[in-house]
N, C-alpha and C positions, 0 to 999 in steps of 0.2 A: 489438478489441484482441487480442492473441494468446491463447494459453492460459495459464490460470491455473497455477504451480506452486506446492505448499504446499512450506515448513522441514519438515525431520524433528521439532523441537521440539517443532510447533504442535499434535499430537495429546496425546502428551505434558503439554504446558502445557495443554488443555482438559480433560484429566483432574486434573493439579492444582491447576482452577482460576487459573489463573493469567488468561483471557480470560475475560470475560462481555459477552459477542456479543447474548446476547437483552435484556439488561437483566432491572427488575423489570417484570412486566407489561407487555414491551413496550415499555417506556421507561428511558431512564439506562443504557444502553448504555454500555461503554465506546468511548474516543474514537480509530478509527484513522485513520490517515492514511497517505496515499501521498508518497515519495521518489523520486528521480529519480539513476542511479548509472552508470556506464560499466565498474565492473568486477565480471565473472561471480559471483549469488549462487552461495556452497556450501550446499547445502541440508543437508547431513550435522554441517557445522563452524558456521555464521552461526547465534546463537539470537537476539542482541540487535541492536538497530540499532548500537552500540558496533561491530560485527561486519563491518559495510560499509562501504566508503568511496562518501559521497554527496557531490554536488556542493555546491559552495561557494556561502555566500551572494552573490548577481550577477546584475546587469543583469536583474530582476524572478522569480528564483527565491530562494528563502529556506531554508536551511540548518533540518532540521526538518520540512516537506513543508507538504503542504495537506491538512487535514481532509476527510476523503469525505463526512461525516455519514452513519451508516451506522446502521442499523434492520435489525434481526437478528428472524426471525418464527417460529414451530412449528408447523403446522399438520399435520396424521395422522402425527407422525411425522416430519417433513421439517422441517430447518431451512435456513432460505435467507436470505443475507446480502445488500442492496441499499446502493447508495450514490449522491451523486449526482458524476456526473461534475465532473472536475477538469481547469481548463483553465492553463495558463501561457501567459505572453507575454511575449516576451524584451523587453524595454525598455533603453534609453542602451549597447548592446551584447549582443551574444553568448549565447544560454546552452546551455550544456554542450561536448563530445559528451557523449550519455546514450543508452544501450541498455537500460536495465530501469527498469520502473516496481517498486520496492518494498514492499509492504505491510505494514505494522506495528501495534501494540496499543499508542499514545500513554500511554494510564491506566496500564497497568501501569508498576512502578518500576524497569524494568530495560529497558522500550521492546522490550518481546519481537515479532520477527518471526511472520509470519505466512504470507507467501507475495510470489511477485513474479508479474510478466509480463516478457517477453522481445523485443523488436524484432527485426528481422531482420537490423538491421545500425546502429552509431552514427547518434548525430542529433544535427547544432546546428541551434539555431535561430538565426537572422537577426536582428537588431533591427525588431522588428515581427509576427518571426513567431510562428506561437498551437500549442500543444502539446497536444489534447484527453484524457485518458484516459478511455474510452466504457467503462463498466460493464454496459454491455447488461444484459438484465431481471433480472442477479443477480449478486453478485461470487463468490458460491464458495454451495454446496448439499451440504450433511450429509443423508445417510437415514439 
């Protein structure tokens, strides 16, 4: 997947607690999820999903994203966020054009952004066709 970009907010919001990425002990994390949007995030201006225009619910995408399940860890110091990948499949038609995958804080009350990824250029899918977002061994890493 491309490179992670984090919101201006996201620092910000981790200071005011607004995220809690580790949970208690490792567990009961808050619940993020991933969106799918065709136009440019502002990282400076977007705090809240309110903030973005996502794709519409259709033809096997859902307005709202898909859950990453994601498990936030601390080890010497290092915090590192994992999830598991997210696939779509366009079904009875079309989905999108879509060039950013979205990143958001579901738990929180105001759906606070978090960061996105960037394609290199729009994408519909086919009816049939499968849309993977690959998390590789970590979605974003705090020292």
């Amino acid at each position: 997947m491309a490179t992670f970009v984090k919101y201006n907010c996201f620092a910000g919001d981790m200071a005011g607690k607004v995220h809690d990425l580790l949970g208690t002990a490792g567990a009961g994390a808050d619940t993020c999820k991933v969106i799918l949007s065709n136009t440019a995030p502002n990282v400076s201006t977007h705090t809240v999903r309110a903030d973005v225009t996502e794709l519409s619910t259709a033809n096997g995408y859902t307005s709202g994203g898909a859950s990453i399940a994601n498990v936030g860890t601390n080890s010497a110091g290092t915090f590192t966020m994992t999830g598991t990948d997210v696939v779509w499949t366009a079904s009875g038609g079309s989905v999108g054009p879509f060039q950013y995958v979205i990143l958001y804080n579901d738990t929180s009350t105001s759906d606070s952004l978090i960061g996105y990824w960037a394609r290199d250029a729009a994408l519909t899918l086919a009816d049939g066709d499968t849309f993977t977002t690959d998390f590789g061994a970590s979605i974003l890493t705090h020292v």
